[in-house]
Short mmCIF file of the C-alpha atoms (twelve columns), coordinates in Angstrom:
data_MODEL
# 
_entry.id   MODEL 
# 
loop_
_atom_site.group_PDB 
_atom_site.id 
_atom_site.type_symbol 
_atom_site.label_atom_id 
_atom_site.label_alt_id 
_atom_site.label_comp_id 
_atom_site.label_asym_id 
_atom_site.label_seq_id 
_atom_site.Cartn_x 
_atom_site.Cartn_y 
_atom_site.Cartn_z 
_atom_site.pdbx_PDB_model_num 
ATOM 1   C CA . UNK A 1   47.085 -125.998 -56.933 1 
ATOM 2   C CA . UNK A 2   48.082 -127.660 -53.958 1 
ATOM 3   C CA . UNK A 3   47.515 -131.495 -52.029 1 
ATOM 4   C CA . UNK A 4   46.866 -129.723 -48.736 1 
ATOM 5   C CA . UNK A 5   43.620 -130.436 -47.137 1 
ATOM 6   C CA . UNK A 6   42.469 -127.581 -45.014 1 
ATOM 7   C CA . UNK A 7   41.121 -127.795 -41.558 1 
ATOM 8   C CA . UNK A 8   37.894 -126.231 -42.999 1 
ATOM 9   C CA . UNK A 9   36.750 -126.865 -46.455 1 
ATOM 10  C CA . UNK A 10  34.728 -124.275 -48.537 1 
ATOM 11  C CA . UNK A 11  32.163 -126.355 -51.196 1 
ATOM 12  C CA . UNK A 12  30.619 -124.822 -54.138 1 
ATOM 13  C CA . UNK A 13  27.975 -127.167 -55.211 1 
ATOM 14  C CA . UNK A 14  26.223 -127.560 -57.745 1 
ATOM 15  C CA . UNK A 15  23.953 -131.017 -58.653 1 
ATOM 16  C CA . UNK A 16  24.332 -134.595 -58.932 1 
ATOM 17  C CA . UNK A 17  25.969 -136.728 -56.261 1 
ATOM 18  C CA . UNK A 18  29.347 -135.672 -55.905 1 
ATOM 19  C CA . UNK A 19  28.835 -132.734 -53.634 1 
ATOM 20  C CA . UNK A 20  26.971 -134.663 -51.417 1 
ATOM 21  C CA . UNK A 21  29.646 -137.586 -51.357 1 
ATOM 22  C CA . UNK A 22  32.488 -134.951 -51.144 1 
ATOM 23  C CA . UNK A 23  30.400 -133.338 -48.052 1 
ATOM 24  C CA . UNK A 24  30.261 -137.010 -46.528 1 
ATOM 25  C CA . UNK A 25  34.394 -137.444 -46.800 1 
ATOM 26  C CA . UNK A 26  34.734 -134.497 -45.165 1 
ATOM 27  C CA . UNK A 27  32.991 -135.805 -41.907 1 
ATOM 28  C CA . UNK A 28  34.780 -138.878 -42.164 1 
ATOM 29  C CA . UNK A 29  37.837 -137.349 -41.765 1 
ATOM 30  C CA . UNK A 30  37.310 -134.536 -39.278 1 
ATOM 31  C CA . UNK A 31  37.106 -131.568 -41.899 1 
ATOM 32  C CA . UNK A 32  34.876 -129.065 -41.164 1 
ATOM 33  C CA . UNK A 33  32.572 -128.009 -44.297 1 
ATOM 34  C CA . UNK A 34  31.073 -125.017 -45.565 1 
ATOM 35  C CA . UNK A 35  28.835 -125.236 -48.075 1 
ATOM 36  C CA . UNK A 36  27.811 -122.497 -50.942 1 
ATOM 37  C CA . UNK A 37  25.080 -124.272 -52.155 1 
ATOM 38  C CA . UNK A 38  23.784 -123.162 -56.069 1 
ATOM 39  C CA . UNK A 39  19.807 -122.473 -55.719 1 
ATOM 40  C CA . UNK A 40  17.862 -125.287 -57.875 1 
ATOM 41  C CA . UNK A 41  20.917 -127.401 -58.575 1 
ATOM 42  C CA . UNK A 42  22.633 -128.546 -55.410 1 
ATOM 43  C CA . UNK A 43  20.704 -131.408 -52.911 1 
ATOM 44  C CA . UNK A 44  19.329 -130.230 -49.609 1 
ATOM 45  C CA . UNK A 45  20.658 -133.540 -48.291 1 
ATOM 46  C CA . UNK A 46  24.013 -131.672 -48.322 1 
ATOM 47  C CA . UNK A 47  22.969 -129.610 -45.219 1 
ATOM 48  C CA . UNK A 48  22.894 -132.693 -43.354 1 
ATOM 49  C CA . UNK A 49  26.838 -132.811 -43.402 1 
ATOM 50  C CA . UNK A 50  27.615 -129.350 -43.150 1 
ATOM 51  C CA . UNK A 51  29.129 -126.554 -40.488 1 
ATOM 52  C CA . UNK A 52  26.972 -123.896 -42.180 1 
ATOM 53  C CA . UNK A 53  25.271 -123.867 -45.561 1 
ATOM 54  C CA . UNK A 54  24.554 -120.916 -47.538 1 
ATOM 55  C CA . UNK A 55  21.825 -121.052 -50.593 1 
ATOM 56  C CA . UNK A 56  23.001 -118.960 -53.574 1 
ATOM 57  C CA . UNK A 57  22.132 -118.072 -57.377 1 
ATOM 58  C CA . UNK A 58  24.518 -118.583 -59.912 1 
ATOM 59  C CA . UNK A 59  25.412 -115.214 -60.190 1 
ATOM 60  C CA . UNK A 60  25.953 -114.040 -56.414 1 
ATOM 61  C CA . UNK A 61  29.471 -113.686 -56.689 1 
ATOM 62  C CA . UNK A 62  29.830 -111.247 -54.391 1 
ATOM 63  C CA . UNK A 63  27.856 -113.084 -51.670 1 
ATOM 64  C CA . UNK A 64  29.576 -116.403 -51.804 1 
ATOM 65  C CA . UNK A 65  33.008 -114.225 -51.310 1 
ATOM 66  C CA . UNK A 66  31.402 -112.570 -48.214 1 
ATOM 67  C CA . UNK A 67  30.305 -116.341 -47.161 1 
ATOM 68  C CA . UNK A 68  33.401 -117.611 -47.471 1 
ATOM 69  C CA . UNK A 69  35.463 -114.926 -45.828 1 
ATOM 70  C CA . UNK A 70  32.770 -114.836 -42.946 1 
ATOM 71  C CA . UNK A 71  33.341 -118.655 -42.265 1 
ATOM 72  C CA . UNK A 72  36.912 -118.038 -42.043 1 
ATOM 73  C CA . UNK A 73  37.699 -120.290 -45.564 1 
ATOM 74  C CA . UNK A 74  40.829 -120.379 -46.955 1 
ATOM 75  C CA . UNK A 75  40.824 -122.987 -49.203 1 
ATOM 76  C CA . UNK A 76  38.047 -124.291 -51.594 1 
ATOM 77  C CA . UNK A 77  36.217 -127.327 -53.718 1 
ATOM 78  C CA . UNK A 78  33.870 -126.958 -56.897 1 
ATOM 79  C CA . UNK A 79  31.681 -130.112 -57.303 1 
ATOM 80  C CA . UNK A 80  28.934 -130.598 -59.404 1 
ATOM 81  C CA . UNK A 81  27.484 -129.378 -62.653 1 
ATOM 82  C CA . UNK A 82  25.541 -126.251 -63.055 1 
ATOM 83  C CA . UNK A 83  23.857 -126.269 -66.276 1 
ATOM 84  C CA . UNK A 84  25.551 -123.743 -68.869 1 
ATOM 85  C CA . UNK A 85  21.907 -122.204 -69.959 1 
ATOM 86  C CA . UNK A 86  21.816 -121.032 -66.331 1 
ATOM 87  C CA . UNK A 87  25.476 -119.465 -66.119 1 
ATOM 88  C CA . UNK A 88  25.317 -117.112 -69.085 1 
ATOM 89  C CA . UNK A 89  21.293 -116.861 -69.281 1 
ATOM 90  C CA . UNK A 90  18.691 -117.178 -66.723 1 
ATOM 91  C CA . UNK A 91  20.145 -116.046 -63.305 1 
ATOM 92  C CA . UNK A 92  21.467 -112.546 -62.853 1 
ATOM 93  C CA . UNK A 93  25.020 -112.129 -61.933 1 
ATOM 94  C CA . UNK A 94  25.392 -109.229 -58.935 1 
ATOM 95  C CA . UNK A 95  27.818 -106.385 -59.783 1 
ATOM 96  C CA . UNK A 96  30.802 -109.010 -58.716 1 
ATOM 97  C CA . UNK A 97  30.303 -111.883 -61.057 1 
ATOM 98  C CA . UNK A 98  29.357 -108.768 -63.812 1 
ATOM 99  C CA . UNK A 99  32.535 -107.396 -63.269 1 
ATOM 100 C CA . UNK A 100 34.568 -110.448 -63.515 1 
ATOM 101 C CA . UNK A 101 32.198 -111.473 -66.285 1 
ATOM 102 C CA . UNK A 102 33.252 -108.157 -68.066 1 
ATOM 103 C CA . UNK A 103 36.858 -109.354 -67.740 1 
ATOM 104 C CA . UNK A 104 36.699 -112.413 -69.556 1 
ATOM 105 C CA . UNK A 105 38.100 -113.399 -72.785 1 
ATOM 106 C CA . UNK A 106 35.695 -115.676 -73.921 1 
ATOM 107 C CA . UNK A 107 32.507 -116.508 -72.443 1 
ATOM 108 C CA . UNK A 108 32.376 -120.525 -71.850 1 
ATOM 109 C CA . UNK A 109 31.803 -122.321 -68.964 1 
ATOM 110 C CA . UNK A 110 35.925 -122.997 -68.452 1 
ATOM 111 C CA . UNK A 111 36.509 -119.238 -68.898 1 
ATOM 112 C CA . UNK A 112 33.565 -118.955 -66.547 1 
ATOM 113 C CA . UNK A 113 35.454 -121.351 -63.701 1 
ATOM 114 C CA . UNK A 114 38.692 -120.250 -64.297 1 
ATOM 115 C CA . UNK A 115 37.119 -116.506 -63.480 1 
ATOM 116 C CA . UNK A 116 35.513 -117.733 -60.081 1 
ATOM 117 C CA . UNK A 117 39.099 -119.379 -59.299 1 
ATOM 118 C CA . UNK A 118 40.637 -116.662 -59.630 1 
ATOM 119 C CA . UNK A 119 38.226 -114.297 -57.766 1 
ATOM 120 C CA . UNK A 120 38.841 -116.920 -54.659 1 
ATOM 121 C CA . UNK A 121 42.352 -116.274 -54.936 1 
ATOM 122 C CA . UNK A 122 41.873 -112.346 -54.511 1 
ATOM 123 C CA . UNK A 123 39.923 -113.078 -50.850 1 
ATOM 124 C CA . UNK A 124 42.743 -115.264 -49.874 1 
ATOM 125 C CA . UNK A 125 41.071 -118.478 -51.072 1 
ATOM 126 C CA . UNK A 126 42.917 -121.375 -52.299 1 
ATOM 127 C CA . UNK A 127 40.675 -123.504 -54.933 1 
ATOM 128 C CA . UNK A 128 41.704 -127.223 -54.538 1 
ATOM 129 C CA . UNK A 129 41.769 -130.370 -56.911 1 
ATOM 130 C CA . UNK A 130 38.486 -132.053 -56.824 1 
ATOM 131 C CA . UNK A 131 39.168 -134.904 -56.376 1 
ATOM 132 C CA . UNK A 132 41.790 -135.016 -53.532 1 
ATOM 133 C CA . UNK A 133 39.444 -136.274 -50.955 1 
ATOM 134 C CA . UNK A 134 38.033 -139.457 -53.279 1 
ATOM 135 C CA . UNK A 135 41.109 -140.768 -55.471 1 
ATOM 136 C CA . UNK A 136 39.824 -144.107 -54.794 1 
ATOM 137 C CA . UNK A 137 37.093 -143.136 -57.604 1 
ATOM 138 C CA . UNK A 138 39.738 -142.356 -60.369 1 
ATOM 139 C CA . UNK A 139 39.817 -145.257 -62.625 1 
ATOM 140 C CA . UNK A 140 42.901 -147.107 -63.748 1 
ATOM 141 C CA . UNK A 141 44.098 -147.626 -66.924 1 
ATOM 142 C CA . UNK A 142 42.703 -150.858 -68.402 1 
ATOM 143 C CA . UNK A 143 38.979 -152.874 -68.613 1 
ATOM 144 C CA . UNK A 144 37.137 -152.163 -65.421 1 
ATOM 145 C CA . UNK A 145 34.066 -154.513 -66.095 1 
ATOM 146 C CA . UNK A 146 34.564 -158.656 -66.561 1 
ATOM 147 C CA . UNK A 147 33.027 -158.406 -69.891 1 
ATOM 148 C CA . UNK A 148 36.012 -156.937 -72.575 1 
ATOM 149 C CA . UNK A 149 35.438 -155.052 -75.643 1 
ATOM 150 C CA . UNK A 150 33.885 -157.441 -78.571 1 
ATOM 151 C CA . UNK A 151 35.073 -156.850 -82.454 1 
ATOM 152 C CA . UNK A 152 32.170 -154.014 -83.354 1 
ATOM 153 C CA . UNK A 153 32.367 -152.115 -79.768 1 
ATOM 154 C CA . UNK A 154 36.693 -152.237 -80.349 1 
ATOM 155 C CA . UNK A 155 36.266 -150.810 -83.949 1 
ATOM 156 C CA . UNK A 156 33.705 -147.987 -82.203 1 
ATOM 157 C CA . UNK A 157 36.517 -146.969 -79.654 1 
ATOM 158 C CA . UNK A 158 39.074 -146.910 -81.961 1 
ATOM 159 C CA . UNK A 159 37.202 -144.629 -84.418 1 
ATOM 160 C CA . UNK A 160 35.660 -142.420 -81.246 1 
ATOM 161 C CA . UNK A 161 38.328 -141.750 -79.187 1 
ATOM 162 C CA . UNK A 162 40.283 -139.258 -81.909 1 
ATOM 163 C CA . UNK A 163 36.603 -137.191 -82.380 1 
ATOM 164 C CA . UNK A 164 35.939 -137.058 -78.755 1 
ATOM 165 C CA . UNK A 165 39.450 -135.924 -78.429 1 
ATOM 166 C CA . UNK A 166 38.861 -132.829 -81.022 1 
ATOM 167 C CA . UNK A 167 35.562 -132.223 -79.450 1 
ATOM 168 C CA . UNK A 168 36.922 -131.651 -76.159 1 
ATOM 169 C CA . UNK A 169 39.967 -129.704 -77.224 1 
ATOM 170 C CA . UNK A 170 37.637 -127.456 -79.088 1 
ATOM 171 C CA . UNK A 171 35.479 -127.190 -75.578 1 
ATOM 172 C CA . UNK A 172 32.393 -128.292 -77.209 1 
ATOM 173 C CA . UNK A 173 31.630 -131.307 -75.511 1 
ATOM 174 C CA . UNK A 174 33.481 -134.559 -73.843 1 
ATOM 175 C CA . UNK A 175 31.232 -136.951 -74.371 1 
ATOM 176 C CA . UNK A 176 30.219 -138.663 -78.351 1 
ATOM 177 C CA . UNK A 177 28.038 -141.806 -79.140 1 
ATOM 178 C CA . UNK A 178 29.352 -144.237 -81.800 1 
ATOM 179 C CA . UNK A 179 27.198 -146.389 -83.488 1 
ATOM 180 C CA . UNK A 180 28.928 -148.793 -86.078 1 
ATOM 181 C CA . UNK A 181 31.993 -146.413 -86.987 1 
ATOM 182 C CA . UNK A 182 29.597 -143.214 -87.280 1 
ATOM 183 C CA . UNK A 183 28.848 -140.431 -84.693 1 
ATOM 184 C CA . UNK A 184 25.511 -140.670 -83.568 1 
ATOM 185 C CA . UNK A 185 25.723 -137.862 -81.269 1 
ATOM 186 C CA . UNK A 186 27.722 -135.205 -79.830 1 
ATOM 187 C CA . UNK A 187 27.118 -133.676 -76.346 1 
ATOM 188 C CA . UNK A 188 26.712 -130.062 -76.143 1 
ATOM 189 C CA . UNK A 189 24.744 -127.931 -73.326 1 
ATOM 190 C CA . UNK A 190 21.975 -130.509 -72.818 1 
ATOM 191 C CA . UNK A 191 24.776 -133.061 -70.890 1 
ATOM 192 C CA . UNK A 192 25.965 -136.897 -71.350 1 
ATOM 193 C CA . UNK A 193 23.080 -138.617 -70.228 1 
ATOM 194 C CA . UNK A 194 20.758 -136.573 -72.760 1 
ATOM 195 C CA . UNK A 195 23.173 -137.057 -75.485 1 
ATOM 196 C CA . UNK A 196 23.009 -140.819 -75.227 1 
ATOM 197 C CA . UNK A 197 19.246 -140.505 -74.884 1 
ATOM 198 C CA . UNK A 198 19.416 -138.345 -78.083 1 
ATOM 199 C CA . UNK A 199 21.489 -140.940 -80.137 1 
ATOM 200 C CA . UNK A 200 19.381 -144.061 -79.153 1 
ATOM 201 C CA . UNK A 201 16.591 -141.999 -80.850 1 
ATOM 202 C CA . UNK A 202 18.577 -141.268 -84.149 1 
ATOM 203 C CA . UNK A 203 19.849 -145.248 -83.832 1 
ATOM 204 C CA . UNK A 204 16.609 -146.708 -83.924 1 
ATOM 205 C CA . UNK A 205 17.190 -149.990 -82.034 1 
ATOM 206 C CA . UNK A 206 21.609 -150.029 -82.857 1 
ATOM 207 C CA . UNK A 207 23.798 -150.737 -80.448 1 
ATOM 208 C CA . UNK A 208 25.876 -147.808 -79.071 1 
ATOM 209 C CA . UNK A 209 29.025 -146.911 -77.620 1 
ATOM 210 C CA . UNK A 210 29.899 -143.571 -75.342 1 
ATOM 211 C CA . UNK A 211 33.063 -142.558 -75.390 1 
ATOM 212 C CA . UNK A 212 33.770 -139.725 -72.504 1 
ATOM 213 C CA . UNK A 213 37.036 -138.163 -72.329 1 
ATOM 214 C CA . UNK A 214 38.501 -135.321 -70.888 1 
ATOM 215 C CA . UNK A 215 40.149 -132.048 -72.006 1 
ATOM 216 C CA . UNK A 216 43.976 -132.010 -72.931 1 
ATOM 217 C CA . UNK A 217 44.490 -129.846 -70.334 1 
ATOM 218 C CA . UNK A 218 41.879 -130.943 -68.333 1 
ATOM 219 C CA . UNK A 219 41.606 -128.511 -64.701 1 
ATOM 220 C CA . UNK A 220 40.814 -131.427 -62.222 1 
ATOM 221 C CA . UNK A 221 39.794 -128.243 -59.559 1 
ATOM 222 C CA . UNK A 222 36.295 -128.249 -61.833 1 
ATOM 223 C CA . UNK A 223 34.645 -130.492 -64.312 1 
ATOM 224 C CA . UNK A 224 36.102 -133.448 -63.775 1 
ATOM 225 C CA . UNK A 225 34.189 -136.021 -66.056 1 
ATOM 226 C CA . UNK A 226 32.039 -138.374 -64.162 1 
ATOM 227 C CA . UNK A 227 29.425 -141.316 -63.993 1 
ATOM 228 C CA . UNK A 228 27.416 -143.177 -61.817 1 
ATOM 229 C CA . UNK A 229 24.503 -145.208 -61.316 1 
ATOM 230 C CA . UNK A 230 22.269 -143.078 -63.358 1 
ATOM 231 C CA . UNK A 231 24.613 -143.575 -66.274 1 
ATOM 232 C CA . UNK A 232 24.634 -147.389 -66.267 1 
ATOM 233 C CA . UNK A 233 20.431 -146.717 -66.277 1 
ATOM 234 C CA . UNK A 234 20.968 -144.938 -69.436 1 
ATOM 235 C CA . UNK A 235 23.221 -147.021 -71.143 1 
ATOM 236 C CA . UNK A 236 21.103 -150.147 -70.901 1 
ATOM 237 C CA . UNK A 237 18.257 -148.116 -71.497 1 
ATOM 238 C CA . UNK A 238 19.770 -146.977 -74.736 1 
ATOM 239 C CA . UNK A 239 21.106 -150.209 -75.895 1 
ATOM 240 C CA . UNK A 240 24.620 -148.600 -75.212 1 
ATOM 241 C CA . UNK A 241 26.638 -151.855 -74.745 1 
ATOM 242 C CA . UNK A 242 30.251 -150.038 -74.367 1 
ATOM 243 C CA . UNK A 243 31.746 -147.233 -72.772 1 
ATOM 244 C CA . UNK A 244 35.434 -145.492 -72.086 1 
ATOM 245 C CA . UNK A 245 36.523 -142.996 -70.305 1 
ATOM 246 C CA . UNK A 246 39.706 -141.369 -69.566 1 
ATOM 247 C CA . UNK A 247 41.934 -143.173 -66.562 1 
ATOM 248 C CA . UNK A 248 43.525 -140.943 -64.100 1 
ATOM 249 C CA . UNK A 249 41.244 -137.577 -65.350 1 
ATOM 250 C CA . UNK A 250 37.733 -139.424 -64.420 1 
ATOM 251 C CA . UNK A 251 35.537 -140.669 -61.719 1 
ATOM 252 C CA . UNK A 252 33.569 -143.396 -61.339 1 
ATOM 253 C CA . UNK A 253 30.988 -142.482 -58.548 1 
ATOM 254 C CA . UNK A 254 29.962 -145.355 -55.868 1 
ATOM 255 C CA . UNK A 255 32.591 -147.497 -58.152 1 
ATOM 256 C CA . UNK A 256 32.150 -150.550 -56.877 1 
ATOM 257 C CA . UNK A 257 28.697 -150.936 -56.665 1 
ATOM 258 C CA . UNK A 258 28.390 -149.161 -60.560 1 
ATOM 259 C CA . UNK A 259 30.881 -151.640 -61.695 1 
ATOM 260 C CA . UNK A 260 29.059 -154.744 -60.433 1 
ATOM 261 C CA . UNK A 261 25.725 -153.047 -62.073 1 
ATOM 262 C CA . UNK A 262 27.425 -152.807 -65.520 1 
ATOM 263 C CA . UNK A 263 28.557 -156.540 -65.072 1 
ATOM 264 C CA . UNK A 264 25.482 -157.348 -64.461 1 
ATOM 265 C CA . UNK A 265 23.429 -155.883 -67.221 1 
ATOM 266 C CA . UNK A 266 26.659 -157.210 -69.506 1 
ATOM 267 C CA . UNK A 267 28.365 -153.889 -70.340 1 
ATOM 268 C CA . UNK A 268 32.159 -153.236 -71.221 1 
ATOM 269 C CA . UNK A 269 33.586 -150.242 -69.373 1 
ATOM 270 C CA . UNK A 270 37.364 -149.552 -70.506 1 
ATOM 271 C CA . UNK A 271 39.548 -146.595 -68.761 1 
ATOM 272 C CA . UNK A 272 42.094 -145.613 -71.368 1 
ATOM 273 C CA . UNK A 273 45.188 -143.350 -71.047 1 
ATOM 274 C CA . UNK A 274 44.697 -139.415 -71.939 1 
ATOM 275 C CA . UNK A 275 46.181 -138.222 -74.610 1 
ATOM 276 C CA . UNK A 276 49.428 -136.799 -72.157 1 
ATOM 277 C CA . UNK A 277 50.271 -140.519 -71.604 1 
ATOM 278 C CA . UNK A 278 48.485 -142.037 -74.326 1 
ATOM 279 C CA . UNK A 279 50.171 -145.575 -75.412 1 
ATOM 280 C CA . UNK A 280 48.167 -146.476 -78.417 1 
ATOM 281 C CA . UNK A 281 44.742 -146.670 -77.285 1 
ATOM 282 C CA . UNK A 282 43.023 -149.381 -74.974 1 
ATOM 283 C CA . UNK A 283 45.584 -150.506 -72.218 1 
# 
């Protein structure tokens, strides 16, 4: 990987916000941006900030390659989720993305990613960090919100973070729910929101916490965990009074204004060292 920005900036994008805010740094700071946009998951606002836009399936390898190397692209971003159900089920790969799906080892989503990365680098193409054009959206290490952890939500986190940890190092999920020392739920394809929603439904009325962390080696050119607004609307829907989240590995979308939501609705939000620099839990 490398810190360079490019003069012009290839996007694969997939849904949620992130593309969209990545697409908006870009014209803030001259880059041009071409965007690969994944059919049914990625927001047509996007095409409002970019040089040229292309609308692609999942599985058209072989055209975003010819998109790219048409635009002159040289170096590349991945933002967004694409739901797994659609990568290995309902859209049909062209005879690119079969071949390179042939070629895999295993057949999960970071086999998948790693696979695309390394199809870029055959055309020439560079895929880049993330999250090198919003570091100011990568939490720090300590309690983000006013409110800090109370004696039950402390307890939760302590007994969550180890199980998230094994979850994520066995690629299952990054995300678990806690609810008084037990796991209430454990994310899998359906995604963090619905695994929260899941939980409160299991938890009848208990208070939860969400503990989100990310892999131990963690690839920060895709996947990077991430909230937002929408999350803070599921936590208080979900009587989910707590949440961490791994500092330096994680992003916090529209931070500020997220931040001073959680406040508000009385939340604790705690950004904890990964397990590379771990220090003995909450800083």
């Amino acid at each position: 990987m490398t810190d360079e920005l490019p003069e012009k900036l290839g996007l694969i994008a997939g849904n949620g916000d992130l593309p969209v805010l990545i697409a908006r740094q870009c014209r803030e700071r001259g880059i041009s941006c071409v965007i690969a946009a994944i059919r049914e998951e990625a927001d047509p606002a996007l095409a409002e900030y970019a040089e040229q836009i292309q609308w692609l399936g999942i599985g058209q390898l072989g055209g975003l390659m010819r998109f790219f190397r048409r635009c002159g692209v040289t170096g590349a971003m991945m933002a967004g989720k694409v739901l797994q159900v659609r990568i290995f089920g309902k859209d049909h790969p062209d005879l690119r993305m079969f071949r390179m799906l042939a070629r895999l080892p295993k057949r999960n989503a970071d086999s998948l990613l790693v696979g695309i990365a390394d199809e870029l680098a055959r055309e020439g193409i560079t895929l880049l960090d993330s999250t090198l054009l919003i570091r100011h959206l990568v939490p720090p290490c300590g309690l983000l919100t006013r409110r800090p952890p109370d004696p039950r939500e402390r307890k939760d986190i302590d007994f969550g973070l180890p199980i998230a940890r094994e979850i994520a190092r066995m690629d299952i999920g990054q995300t678990i729910v806690v609810c008084h020392q037990a796991v209430a739920a454990v994310e899998g394809l359906e995604g963090t929101d619905a695994a929260i929603e899941r939980a409160a439904t299991l938890a009848k009325g208990q208070k939860l916490t969400v503990v989100k962390v990310s892999k131990p080696d963690q690839d920060l050119r895709f996947d990077v965990p991430v909230m937002g607004r929408r999350t803070i609307e599921v936590l208080r829907a979900c009587r989910a009074t707590a949440m961490v989240m791994d500092a330096g590995r994680s992003l916090i979308l529209e931070k500020e204004t997220v931040l001073a939501e959680a406040d508000r609705a009385g939340l604790t939000i705690v950004a904890v060292e990964p397990p590379a620099l771990e220090l003995g839990g909450i800083c």
